[in-house]
MARMAR-178883 format. One line per 8 residues: number of its first residue (from 1); their letters; for each residue x, y, z of C-alpha. Coordinates in steps of 0.2 Angstrom, whole numbers, plus 5000, padded with zeros to 4 digits. Layout:
N
NUM) a) X,Y,Z | ...;
END
This chain:
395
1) xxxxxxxx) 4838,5131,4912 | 4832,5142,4928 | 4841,5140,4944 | 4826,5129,4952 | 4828,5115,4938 | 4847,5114,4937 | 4845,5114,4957 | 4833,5098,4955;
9) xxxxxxxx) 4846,5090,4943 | 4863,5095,4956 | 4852,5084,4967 | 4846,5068,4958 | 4866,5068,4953 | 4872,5069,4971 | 4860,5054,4976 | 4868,5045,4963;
17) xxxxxxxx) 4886,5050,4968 | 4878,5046,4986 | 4874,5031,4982 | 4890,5025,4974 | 4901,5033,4987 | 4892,5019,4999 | 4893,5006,4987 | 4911,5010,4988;
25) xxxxxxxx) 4913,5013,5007 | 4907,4995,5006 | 4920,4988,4996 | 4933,4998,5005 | 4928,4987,5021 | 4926,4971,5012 | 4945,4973,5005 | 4954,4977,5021;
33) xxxxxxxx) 4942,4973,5033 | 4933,4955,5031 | 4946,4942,5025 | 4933,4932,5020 | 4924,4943,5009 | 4923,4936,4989 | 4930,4948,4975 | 4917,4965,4974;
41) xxxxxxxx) 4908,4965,4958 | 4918,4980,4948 | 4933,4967,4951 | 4932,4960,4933 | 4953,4958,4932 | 4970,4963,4935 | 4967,4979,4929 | 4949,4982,4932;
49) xxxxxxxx) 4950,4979,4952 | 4941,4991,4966 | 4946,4978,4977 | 4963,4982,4973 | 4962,5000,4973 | 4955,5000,4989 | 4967,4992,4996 | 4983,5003,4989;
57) xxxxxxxx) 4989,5015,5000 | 4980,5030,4987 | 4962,5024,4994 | 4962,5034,5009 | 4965,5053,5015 | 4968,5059,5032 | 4969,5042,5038 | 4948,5042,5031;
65) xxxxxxxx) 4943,5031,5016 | 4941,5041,5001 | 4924,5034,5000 | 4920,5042,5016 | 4926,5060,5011 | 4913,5053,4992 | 4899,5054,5003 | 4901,5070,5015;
73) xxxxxxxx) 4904,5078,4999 | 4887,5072,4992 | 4877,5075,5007 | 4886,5094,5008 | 4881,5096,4990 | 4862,5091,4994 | 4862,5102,5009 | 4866,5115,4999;
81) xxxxxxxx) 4854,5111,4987 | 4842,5114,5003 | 4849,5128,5013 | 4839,5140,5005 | 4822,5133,5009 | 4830,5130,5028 | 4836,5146,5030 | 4819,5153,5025;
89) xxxxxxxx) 4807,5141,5038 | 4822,5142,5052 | 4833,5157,5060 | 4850,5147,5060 | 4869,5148,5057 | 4868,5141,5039 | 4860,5159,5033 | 4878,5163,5032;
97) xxxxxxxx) 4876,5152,5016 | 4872,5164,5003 | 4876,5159,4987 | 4873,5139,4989 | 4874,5137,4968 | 4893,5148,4968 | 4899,5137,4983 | 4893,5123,4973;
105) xxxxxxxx) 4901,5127,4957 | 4919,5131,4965 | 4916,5113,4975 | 4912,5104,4960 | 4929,5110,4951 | 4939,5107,4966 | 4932,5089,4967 | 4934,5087,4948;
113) xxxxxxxx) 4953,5095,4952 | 4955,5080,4966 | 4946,5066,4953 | 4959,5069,4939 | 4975,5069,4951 | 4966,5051,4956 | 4963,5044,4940 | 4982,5048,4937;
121) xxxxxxxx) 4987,5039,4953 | 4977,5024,4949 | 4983,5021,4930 | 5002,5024,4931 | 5004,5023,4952 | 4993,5009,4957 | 4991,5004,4936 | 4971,4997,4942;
129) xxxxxxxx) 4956,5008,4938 | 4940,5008,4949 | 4926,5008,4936 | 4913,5014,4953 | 4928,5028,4956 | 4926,5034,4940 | 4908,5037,4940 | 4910,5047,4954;
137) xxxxxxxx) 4922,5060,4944 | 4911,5062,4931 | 4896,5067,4943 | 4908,5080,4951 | 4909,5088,4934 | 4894,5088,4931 | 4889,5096,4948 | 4902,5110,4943;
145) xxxxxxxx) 4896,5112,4926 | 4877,5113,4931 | 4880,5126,4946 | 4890,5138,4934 | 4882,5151,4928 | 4893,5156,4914 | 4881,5171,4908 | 4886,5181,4923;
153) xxxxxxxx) 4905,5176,4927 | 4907,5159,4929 | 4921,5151,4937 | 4929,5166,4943 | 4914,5174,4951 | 4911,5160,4956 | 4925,5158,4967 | 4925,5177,4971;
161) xxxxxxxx) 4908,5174,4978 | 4913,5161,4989 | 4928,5166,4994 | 4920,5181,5003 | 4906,5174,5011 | 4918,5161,5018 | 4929,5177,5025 | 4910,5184,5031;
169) xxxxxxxx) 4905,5168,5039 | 4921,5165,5049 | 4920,5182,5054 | 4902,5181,5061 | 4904,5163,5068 | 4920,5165,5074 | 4920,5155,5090 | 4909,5141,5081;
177) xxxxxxxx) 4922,5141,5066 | 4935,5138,5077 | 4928,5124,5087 | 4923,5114,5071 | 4941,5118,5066 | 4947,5113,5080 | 4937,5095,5081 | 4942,5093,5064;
185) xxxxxxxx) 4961,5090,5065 | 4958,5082,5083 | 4949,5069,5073 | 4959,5070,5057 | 4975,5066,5068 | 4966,5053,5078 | 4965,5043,5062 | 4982,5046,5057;
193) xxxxxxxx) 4990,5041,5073 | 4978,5027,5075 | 4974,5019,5059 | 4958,5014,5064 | 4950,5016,5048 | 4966,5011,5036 | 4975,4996,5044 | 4983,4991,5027;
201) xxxxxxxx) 4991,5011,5028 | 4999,5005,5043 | 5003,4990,5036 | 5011,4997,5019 | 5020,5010,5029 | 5028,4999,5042 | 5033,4990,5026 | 5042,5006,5017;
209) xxxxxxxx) 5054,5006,5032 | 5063,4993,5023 | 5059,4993,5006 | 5063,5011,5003 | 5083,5004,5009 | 5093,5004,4994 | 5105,4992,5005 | 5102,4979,5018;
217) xxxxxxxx) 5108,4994,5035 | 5105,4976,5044 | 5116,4963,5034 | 5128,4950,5043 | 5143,4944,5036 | 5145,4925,5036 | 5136,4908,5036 | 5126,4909,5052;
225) xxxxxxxx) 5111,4921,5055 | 5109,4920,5074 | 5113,4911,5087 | 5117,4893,5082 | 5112,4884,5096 | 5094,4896,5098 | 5080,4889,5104 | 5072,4898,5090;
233) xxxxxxxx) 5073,4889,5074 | 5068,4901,5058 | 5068,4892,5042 | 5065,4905,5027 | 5061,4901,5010 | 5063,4914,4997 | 5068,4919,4982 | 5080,4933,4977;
241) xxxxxxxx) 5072,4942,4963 | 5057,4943,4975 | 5054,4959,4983 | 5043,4956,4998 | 5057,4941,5003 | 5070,4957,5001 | 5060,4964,5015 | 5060,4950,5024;
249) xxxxxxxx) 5075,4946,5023 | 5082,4962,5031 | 5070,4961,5044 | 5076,4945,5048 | 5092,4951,5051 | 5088,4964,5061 | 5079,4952,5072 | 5094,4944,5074;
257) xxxxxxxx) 5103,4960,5081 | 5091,4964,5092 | 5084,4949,5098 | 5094,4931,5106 | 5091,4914,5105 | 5086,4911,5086 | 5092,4905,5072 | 5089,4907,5055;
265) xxxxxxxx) 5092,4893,5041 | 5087,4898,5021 | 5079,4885,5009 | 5080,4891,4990 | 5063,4892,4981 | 5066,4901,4965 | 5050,4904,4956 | 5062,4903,4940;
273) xxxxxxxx) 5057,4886,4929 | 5076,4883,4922 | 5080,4874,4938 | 5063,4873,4949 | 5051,4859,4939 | 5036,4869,4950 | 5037,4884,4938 | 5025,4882,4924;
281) xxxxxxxx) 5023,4900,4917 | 5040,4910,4920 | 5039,4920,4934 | 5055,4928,4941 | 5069,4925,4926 | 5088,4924,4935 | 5083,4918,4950 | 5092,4900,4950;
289) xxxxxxxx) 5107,4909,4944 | 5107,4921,4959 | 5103,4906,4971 | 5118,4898,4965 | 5128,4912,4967 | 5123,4915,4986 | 5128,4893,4990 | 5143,4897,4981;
297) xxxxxxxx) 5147,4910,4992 | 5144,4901,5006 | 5159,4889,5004 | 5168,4907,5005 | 5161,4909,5022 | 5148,4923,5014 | 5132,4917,5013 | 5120,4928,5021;
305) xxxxxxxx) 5132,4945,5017 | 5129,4939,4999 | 5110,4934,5001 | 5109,4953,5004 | 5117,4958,4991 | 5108,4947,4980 | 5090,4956,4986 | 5099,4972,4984;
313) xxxxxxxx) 5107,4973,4965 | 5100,4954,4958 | 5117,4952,4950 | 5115,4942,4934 | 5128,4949,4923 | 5144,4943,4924 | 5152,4960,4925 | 5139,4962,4941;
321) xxxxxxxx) 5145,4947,4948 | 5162,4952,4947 | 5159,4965,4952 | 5150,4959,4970 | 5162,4947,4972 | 5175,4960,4975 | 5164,4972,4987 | 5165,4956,4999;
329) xxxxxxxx) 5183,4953,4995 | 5179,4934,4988 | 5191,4922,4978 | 5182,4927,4960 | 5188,4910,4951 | 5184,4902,4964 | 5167,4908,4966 | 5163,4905,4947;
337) xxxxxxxx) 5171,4889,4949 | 5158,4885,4965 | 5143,4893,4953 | 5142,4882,4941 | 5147,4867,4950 | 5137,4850,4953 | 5140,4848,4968 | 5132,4869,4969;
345) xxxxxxxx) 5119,4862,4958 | 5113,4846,4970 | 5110,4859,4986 | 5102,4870,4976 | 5089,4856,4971 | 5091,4847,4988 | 5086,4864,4994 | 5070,4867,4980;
353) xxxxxxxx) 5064,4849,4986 | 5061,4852,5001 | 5050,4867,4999 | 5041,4855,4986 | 5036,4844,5002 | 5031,4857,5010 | 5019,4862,4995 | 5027,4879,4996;
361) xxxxxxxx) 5018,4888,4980 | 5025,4906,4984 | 5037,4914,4992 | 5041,4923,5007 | 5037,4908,5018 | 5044,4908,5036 | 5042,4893,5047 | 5047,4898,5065;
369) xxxxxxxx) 5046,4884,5078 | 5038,4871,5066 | 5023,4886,5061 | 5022,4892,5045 | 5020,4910,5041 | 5014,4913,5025 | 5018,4931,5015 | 5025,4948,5020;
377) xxxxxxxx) 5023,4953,5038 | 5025,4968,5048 | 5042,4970,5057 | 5033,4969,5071 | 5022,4957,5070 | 5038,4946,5065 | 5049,4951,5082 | 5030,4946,5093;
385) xxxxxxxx) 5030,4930,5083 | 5050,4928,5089 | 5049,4932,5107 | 5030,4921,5108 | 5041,4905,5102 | 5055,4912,5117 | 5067,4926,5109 | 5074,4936,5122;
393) xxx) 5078,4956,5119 | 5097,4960,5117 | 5104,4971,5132;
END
């Protein structure tokens, strides 16, 4: 095949990667920008979910969305697929382009290099594949296999070539080089300060402060989390073997440290159907044992110390129980004692009835003033939410 046909094919596969790099720039805003946006075609199930990809924190670069980088790659690659003819009508900076079909061989292996470290992160990181995503890596290779000229080199001269007209280039446009550079990371650090373009990256980062804690730093000893007489009444509903309620959880009681007049009470909603009627289909196995743990607890005068030790190790065992009891220095008959006790069992399902009025399907749920606040939050958001309802910052 000569150079001009497998230049006309490197284009008519750039316009298809083109186009599905917009197709998925377009499903990146739906998922974490319009909240009211219905599910994207290519999110057929659990598994099969752009949406869900694009929402992990792997969609994005830089603080720019992967689909963006997709489509100034495509629109580079059909430049190059020009420059030639430009450079030949037009005395500008892009004749430093020499070898268009070298530079587009050594990009097409590096974007092929990137797709593969992709498609790994998406099936054992975020375990969700991006059928759309996938397209797109095959195109690269193509692009690289198409702009190789194995007869005379391939790969390797390929990135000789390249290499030195790249040296070349910035040494004839030096100034110019530097700008661009320049303007580059200005933006590229823009983004990342700002998250203009990736506001679930802030979000999931704000969120890893607390979830990468192998203990609650935060934790309070006792049965009051607060001030008892706060204006502020916090009623959490959560579940122990819940990880986003962990979160919660700890951010709660750091709200507590740094803030006054608020009060915390916990309701019990464990998503576990041996002692919650709610619970169809099995969802978080040990959770009614670990709620009964923490009310026993309580009648120690541990029950929020415990609660975080209950997000932190989920205890089911009994030597793990033992063992907890004795890091907080608790009365171990005693506490098995309280456990399986009635009188342990009727606030447990005092406590699960209550959330049933509430028609509470999922948990964290946090009720602050009266409001309910459904799911994870932002530490952030949770401490503006306290000090709206009248919180007061500790001196």
């Amino acid at each position: 095949m000569n150079i001009t046909k497998r230049m006309w094919l490197i284009r008519i596969i750039a316009l298809i990667g083109l186009a599905l790099s917009i197709e998925l720039a377009v499903v990146y805003y739906h998922a974490n920008f319009d909240k009211a946006a219905l599910y994207s075609f290519c999110s057929i199930n659990d598994y099969i979910d752009c949406d869900g990809v694009a929402r992990s924190v792997y969609s994005q670069f830089a603080g720019i969305p992967l689909a963006w980088w997709g489509i100034f790659f495509y629109l580079f690659v059909l430049f190059m697929s020009v420059v030639d003819k430009i450079n030949a009508r037009w005395k500008t900076p892009f004749r430093v382009f020499k070898n268009p079909m070298e530079y587009l061989s050594v990009l097409g292996v590096i974007s092929f290099v990137i797709s593969m470290t992709l498609a790994g992160i998406s099936l054992y990181k975020i375990e969700k594949i991006c059928i759309l995503c996938l397209a797109t890596y095959f195109l690269d290779f193509a692009i690289s296999l198409i702009a190789t000229d194995f007869a005379n080199g391939g790969f390797i001269k390929s990135i000789k070539t390249s290499v030195l007209d790249f040296i070349a280039g910035v040494k004839q446009y030096a100034v110019l080089f530097t700008v661009c550079l320049l303007c580059a990371v200005g933006f590229l650090t823009y983004t990342n300060i700002t998250y203009v373009f990736t506001p679930h990256l802030k979000f999931a980062r704000a969120i890893n402060k607390f979830s990468k804690q192998k203990t609650n730093p935060y934790s309070i000893t006792g049965n009051v989390l607060g001030d008892k007489n706060g204006k502020v009444k916090v009623i959490l509903i959560s579940d122990f073997v819940c990880p986003m309620c962990r979160v919660t959880n700890m951010m709660l009681h750091k709200a507590v440290k740094e803030y006054s007049g608020i009060y915390v009470e916990h309701y019990n909603f464990p998503l576990d159907k041996e002692c919650n009627s709610d619970v169809v289909a099995q969802v978080h196995g040990g959770a009614c044992m670990l709620s009964r743990i923490a009310i026993a607890a309580k009648k120690q005068g541990h029950y929020w110390d415990m609660a975080s030790m209950l997000y932190d190790t989920k205890p089911i065992e009994t030597k793990k129980i033992i063992d907890t009891a004795k890091k907080l220095k608790l009365d171990e008959n005693r506490l098995w004692y309280d456990i399986i006790s009635k009188e342990t069992e009727k606030e447990l399902q005092a406590d699960i009835a209550k959330c049933q009025k509430l028609d509470i399907e999922a948990t964290p749920v946090m009720y602050v003033n009266g409001k309910k606040y459904v799911g994870l939050r932002a530490y952030e958001d949770i401490a503006k939410i306290l000090v709206e309802n009248g919180a007061q910052k500790r001196s």
